[in-house]
C-alpha positions in Angstrom: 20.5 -13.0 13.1 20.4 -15.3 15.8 17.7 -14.8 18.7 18.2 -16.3 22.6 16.2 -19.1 24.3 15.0 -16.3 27.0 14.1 -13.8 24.4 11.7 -16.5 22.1 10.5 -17.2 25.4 9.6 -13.6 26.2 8.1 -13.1 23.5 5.9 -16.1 23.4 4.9 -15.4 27.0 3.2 -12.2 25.2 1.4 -14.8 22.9 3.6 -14.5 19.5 4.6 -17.4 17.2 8.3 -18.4 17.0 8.0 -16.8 13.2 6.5 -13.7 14.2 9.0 -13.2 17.5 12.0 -13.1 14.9 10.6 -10.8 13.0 9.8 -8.7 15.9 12.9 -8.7 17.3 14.2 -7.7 13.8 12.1 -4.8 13.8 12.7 -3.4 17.4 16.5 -3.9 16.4 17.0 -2.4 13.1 13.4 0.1 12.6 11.0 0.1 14.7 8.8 0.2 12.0 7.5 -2.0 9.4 4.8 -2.5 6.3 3.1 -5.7 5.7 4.7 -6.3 2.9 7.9 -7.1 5.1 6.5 -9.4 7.0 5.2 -11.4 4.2 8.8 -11.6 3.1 9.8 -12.6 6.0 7.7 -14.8 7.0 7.8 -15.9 2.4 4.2 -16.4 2.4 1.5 -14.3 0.2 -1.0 -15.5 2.6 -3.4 -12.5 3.7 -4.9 -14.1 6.5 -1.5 -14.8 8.1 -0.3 -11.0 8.0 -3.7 -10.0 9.0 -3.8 -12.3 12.2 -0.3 -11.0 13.4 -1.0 -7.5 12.7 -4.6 -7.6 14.7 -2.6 -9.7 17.6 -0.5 -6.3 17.6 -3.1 -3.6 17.4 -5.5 -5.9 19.6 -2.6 -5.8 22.1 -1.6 -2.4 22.0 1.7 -3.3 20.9 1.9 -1.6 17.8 -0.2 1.2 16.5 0.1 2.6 12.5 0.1 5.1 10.1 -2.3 5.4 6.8 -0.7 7.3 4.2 -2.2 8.7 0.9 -1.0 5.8 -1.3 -3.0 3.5 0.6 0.1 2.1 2.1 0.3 1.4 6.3 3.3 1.4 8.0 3.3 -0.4 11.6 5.2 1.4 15.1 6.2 -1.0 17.5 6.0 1.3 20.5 5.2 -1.0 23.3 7.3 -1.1 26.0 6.7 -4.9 27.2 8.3 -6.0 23.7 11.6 -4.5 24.2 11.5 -5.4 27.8 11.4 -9.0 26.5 14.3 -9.1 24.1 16.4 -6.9 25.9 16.0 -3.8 23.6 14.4 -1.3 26.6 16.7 1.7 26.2 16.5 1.7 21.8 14.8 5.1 20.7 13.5 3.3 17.7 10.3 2.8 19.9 9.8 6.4 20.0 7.6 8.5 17.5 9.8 10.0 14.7 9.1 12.5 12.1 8.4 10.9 8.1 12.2 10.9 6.8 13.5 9.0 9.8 10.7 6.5 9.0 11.8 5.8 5.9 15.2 5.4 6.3 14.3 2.7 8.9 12.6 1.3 6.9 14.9 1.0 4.0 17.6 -0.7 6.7 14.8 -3.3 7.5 14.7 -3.7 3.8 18.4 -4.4 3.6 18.7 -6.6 6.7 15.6 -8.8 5.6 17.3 -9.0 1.8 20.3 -10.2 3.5 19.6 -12.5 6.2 23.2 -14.7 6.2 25.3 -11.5 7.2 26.0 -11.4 11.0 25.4 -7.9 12.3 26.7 -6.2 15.0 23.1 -4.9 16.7 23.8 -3.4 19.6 26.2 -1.2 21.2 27.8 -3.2 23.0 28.3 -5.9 20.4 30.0 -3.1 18.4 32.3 -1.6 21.1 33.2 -5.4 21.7 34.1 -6.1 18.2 36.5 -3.4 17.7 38.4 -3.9 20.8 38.6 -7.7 20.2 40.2 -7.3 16.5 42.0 -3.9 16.6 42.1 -2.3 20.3 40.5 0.5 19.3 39.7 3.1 21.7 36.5 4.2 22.5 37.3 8.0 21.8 37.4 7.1 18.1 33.6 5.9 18.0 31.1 8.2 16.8 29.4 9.6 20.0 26.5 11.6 21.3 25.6 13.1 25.1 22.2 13.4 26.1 21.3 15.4 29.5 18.9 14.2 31.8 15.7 16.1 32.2 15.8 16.1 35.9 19.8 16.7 36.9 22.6 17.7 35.2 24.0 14.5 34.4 25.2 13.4 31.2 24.6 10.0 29.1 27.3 9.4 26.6 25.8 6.7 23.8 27.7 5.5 20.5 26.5 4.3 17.0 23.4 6.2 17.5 22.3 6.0 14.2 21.8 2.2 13.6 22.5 2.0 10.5 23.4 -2.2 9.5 26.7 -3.0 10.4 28.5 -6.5 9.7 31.4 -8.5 9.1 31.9 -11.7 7.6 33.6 -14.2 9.6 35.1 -16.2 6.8 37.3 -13.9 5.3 40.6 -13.2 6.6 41.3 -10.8 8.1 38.2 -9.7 9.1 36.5 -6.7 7.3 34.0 -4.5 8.8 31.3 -3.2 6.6 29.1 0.1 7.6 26.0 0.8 5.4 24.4 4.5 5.1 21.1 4.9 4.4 19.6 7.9 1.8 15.9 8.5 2.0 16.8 10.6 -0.9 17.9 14.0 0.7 18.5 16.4 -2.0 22.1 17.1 -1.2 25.2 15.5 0.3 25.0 17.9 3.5 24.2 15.1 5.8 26.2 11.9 4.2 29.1 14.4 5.0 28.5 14.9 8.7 28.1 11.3 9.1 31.6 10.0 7.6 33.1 13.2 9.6 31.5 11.7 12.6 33.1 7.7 12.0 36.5 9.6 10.1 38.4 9.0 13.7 37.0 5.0 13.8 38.1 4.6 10.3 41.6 5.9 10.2 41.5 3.5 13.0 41.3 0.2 11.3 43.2 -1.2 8.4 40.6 -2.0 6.1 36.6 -1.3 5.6 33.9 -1.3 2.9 31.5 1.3 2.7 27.3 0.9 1.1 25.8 4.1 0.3 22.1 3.3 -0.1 19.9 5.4 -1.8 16.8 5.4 -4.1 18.2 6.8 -7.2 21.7 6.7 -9.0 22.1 10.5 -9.0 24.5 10.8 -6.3 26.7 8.1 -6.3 29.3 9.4 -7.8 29.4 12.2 -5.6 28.8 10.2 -2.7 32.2 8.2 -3.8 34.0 11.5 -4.0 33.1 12.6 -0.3 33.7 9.6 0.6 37.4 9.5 -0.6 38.0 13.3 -0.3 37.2 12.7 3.4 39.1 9.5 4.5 42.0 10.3 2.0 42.6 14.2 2.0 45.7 14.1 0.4 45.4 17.6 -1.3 45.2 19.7 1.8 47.8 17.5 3.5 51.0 19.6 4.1 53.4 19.2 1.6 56.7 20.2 3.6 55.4 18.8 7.1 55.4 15.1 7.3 53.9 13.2 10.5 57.6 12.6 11.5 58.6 16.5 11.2 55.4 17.2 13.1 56.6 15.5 16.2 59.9 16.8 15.9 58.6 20.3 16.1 55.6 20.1 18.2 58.3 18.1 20.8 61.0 21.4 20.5 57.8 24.0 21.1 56.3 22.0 24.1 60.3 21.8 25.9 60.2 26.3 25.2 63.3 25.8 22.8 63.6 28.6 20.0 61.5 28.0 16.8 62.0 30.2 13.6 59.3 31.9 12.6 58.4 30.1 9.5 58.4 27.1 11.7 56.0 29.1 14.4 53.4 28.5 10.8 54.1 25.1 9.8 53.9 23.8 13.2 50.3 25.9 13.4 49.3 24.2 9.9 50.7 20.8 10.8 48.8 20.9 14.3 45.1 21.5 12.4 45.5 18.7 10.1 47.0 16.1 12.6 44.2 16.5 15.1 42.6 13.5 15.5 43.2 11.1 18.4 45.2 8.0 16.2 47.9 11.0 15.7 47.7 12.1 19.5 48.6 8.4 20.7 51.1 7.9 18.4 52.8 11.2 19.2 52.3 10.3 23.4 54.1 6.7 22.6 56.9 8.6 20.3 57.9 11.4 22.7 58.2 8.6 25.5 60.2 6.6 23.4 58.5 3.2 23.0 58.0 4.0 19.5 60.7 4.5 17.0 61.1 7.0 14.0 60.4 3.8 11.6 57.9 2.6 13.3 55.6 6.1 12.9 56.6 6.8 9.3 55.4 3.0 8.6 52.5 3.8 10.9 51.7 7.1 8.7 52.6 6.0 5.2 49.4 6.5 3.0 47.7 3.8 1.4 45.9 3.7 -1.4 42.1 4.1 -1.0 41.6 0.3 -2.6 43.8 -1.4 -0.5 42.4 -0.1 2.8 38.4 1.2 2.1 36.1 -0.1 -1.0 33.0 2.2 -1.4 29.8 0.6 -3.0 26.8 2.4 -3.6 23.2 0.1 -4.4 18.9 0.8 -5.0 16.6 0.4 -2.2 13.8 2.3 -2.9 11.1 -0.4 -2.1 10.0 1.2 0.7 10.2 4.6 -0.3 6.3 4.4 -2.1 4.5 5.2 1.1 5.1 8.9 -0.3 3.9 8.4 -3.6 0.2 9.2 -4.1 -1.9 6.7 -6.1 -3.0 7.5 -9.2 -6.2 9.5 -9.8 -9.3 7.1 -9.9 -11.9 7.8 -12.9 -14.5 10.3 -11.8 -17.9 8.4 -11.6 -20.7 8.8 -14.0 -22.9 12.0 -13.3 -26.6 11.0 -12.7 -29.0 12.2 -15.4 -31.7 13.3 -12.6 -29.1 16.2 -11.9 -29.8 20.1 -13.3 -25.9 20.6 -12.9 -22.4 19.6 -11.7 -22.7 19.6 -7.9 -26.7 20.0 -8.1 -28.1 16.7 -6.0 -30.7 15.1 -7.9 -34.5 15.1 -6.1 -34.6 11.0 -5.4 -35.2 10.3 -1.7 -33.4 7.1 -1.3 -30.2 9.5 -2.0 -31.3 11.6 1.2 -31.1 9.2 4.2 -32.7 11.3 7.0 -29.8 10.9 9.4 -28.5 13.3 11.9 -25.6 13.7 10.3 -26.8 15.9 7.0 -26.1 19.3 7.0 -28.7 22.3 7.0 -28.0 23.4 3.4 -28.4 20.1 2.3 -31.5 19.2 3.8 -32.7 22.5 2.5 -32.2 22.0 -1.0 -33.7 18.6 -0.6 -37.2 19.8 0.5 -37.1 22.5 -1.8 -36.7 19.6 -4.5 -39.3 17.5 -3.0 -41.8 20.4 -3.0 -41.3 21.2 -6.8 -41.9 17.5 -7.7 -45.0 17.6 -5.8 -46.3 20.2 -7.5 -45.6 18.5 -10.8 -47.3 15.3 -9.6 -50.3 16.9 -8.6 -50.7 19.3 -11.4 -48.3 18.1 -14.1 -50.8 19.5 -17.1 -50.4 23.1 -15.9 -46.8 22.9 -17.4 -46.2 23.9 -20.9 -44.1 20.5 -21.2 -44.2 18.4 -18.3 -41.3 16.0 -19.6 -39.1 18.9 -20.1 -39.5 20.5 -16.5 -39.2 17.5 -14.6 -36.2 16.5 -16.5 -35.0 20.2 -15.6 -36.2 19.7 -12.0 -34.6 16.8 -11.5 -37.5 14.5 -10.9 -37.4 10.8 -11.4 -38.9 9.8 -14.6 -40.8 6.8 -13.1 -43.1 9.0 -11.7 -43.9 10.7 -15.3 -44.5 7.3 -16.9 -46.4 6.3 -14.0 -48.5 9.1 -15.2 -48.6 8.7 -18.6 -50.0 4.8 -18.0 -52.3 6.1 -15.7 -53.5 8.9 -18.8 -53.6 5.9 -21.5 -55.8 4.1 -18.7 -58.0 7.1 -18.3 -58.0 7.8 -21.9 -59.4 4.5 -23.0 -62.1 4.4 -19.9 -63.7 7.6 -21.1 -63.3 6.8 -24.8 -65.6 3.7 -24.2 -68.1 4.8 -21.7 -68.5 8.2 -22.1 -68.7 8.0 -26.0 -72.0 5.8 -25.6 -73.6 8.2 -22.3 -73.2 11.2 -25.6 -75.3 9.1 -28.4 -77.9 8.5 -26.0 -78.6 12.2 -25.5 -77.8 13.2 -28.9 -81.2 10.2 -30.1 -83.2 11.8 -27.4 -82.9 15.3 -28.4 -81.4 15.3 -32.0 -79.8 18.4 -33.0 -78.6 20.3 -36.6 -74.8 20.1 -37.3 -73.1 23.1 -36.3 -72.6 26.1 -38.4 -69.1 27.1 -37.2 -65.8 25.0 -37.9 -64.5 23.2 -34.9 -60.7 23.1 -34.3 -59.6 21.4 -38.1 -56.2 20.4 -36.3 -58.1 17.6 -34.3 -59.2 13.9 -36.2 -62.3 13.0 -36.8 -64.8 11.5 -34.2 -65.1 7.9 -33.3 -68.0 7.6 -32.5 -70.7 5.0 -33.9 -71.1 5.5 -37.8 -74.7 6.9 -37.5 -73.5 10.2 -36.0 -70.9 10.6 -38.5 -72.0 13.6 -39.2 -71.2 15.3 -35.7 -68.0 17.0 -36.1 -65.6 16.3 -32.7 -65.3 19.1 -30.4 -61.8 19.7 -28.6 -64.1 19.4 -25.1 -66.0 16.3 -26.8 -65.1 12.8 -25.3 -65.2 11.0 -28.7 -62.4 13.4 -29.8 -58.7 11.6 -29.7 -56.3 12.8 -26.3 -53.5 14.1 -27.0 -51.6 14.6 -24.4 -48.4 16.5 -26.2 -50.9 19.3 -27.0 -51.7 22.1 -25.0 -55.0 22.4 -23.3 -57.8 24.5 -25.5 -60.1 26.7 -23.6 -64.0 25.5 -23.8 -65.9 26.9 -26.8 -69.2 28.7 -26.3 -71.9 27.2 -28.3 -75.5 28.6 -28.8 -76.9 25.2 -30.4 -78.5 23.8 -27.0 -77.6 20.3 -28.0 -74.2 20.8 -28.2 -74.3 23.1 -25.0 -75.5 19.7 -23.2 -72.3 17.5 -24.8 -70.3 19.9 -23.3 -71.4 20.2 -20.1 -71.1 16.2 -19.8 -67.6 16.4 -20.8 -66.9 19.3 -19.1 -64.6 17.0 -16.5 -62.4 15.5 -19.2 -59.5 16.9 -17.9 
């Protein structure tokens, strides 16, 4: 593809890089659209930083805007207006917003032009339209054409080739041989490969020789796609047997001067007529009745050729760009937090509550409901039957709990040593008998000093061992008065 002087320099007035303005004017000319992995193999460079700079120069521009699909993939619209101003490209609809399939099979034809940069392709309309009259004086009634109606008045725009698809021709060869490319974003039918070739069937019976690329992402319809293709350009089975082209003008000439036709000619002529409709016959039949064409002249004119020495149909993969559809695969579910009651249940941590504007109600709710409960387990977690077990149930953190526990040993040991020696010295001021009445056997013996060996340890006593994975016991009422006293000064053991 070659690119003007005026057009690099239009596009470098817009502040682009000689690389990047030939890749632009690639996309406004064949897509519109484009993924980063096309500019990278344009451009053959892995670099990230180069893609990213050109595709922020677009977006920062308002050149280009994009698409995020579910894969993860991004495709790029160049939309701007002041782009195809500069290279000459105003009046192309690619700049337009399309629906998903036309996207991809723009994007497959970028694929193919940027795969095969030597080829020279005929871009525009007018270079096409040019090309055929220059080599073959073909008329422009043949070309495949569409009418648009202004919005405003009733007057009518006639444009041709309106589908884009990559055209080219190689110089070199002799005689020259156009090539047309139709792209297949993988439709599930042959519906609309069939409407195109009926639309170009007038261009091709036209010239003497063509090739033909069907492009498609899977394999599963080339065969087919070879058999329209032929059935179409070659339809030698609903050609009239008894009615040749010759026989056709003889007959359509003896109806059109009011001379008597048989009946059985009346239907022949009517058959003949429907299948020699297109415009190549009508000139040929215009320059025969006038009499600058001879009778061997339009049976070597009309003799059929074989379909390999006049068309060659090829058929190839492009399915590259095709992925923006797929979906990526499934990421492994995180690890559920142990803090949590259930699936779904958010765990009672507050760093995982940000107080921001943006929670919702029912969250919130559930939150301070959360950090009520663990409250109430901090201040009073020995009114539990197992404080472990309803935390862990709660959801509450267990850094609190062995906060706790520390804090228990701490306690545990302070009261063990002081307390212990507060209860000898009232016990030698005021000695008192043993008791009478067994004391809790389940509990270890004292630890006190070995001269008051003899006092058995009371579940209220503080010389008794803590343990804190039993249940609290309810003070015992003693009559001794000496015990009474020890119980009263450990009464706040707990």
């Amino acid at each position: 593809m070659t690119m003007t002087a005026w057009q690099r320099e239009g596009l470098h007035l817009l502040g682009y890089t000689r690389r990047e303005s030939e890749f632009l004017l690639l996309v406004a000319t064949h897509s519109g659209y484009f993924t980063i992995r096309q500019f990278k193999s344009f451009a053959q460079t892995d670099s990230g930083s180069v893609s990213h700079a050109f595709v922020s120069k677009l977006l920062d521009r308002k050149h280009a805007n994009y698409h995020a699909y579910r894969s993860g993939a991004r495709v790029y619209h160049l939309f701007a207006r002041k782009v195809y101003q500069a290279i000459d490209r105003e009046n192309l609809r690619t700049r337009r917003k399309h629906e998903l399939d036309y996207i991809q099979t723009r994007l497959v034809a970028l694929d193919f032009v940027l795969q095969h940069p030597q080829l020279h392709y005929l871009e525009t309309e007018i270079e096409k339209i040019t090309f055929f009259d220059k080599h073959w004086k073909v008329d422009k009634k043949t070309f495949p054409m569409k009418s648009y109606r202004a919005k405003r008045s009733s007057e009518m725009t006639y444009r041709y080739f309106v589908d884009r698809f990559p055209m080219f021709t190689d110089h070199p060869s002799s005689p020259t041989v156009a090539t047309f490319t139709y792209v297949d974003a993988g439709a599930l039918t042959l519906e609309a490969f069939g409407t195109h070739l009926r639309n170009y069937l007038g261009l091709f019976r036209a010239i003497p020789s063509l090739e033909f690329i069907y492009l498609s992402p899977t394999a599963r319809l080339f065969q087919a796609a070879e058999s329209e293709f032929y059935h179409l350009l070659y339809p030698t089975h609903d050609q009239p047997k008894s009615v040749s082209v010759l026989d056709y003008f003889r007959l359509r000439k003896t109806w059109e001067t009011r001379q008597r036709v048989a009946s059985a000619d009346v239907v022949r002529l009517n058959t003949a007529r429907a299948y020699y409709s297109d415009f190549h016959f009508e000139e040929m039949y215009g320059k025969w009745s006038q009499g600058t064409m001879t009778d061997d002249e339009v049976t070597r004119a009309t003799s059929p050729t074989m379909p390999h020495e006049k068309a060659v149909f090829r058929a190839g993969h492009r399915s590259r760009s095709l992925m923006i559809r797929e979906v990526e695969a499934q990421k492994p579910a995180p690890k559920r937090t142990l803090m949590a009651k259930k699936r779904g249940s958010p765990a009672s941590d507050p760093s995982r509550y940000p107080a921001n504007k943006g929670r919702t109600s029912i969250y919130s709710r559930i939150w301070k409901q959360r950090m009520k409960v663990s409250e109430s387990v901090r201040r009073d977690a020995a009114g539990t039957e197992n404080p472990f077990r309803m935390a862990f149930s709660l959801g509450f953190p267990f850094r609190i709990l062995f906060a706790r526990e520390n804090k228990s040993q701490e306690t545990k040991a302070k009261y063990e040593s002081a307390l212990a020696c507060v209860d000898a010295a009232a016990s030698a001021a005021n000695p008192a008998p043993l008791a009478t009445v067994p004391r809790c056997g389940e509990n270890g013996s004292s630890t006190a000093s070995p001269e008051y060996v003899g006092h058995r340890a009371s579940p209220s006593s503080a010389c008794a061992p803590w343990r804190h994975e039993s249940p609290p016991r309810l003070r015992s009422i003693v009559r001794d008065d000496g015990l009474a006293a020890l119980s009263r000064t450990t009464g706040h053991r707990r």
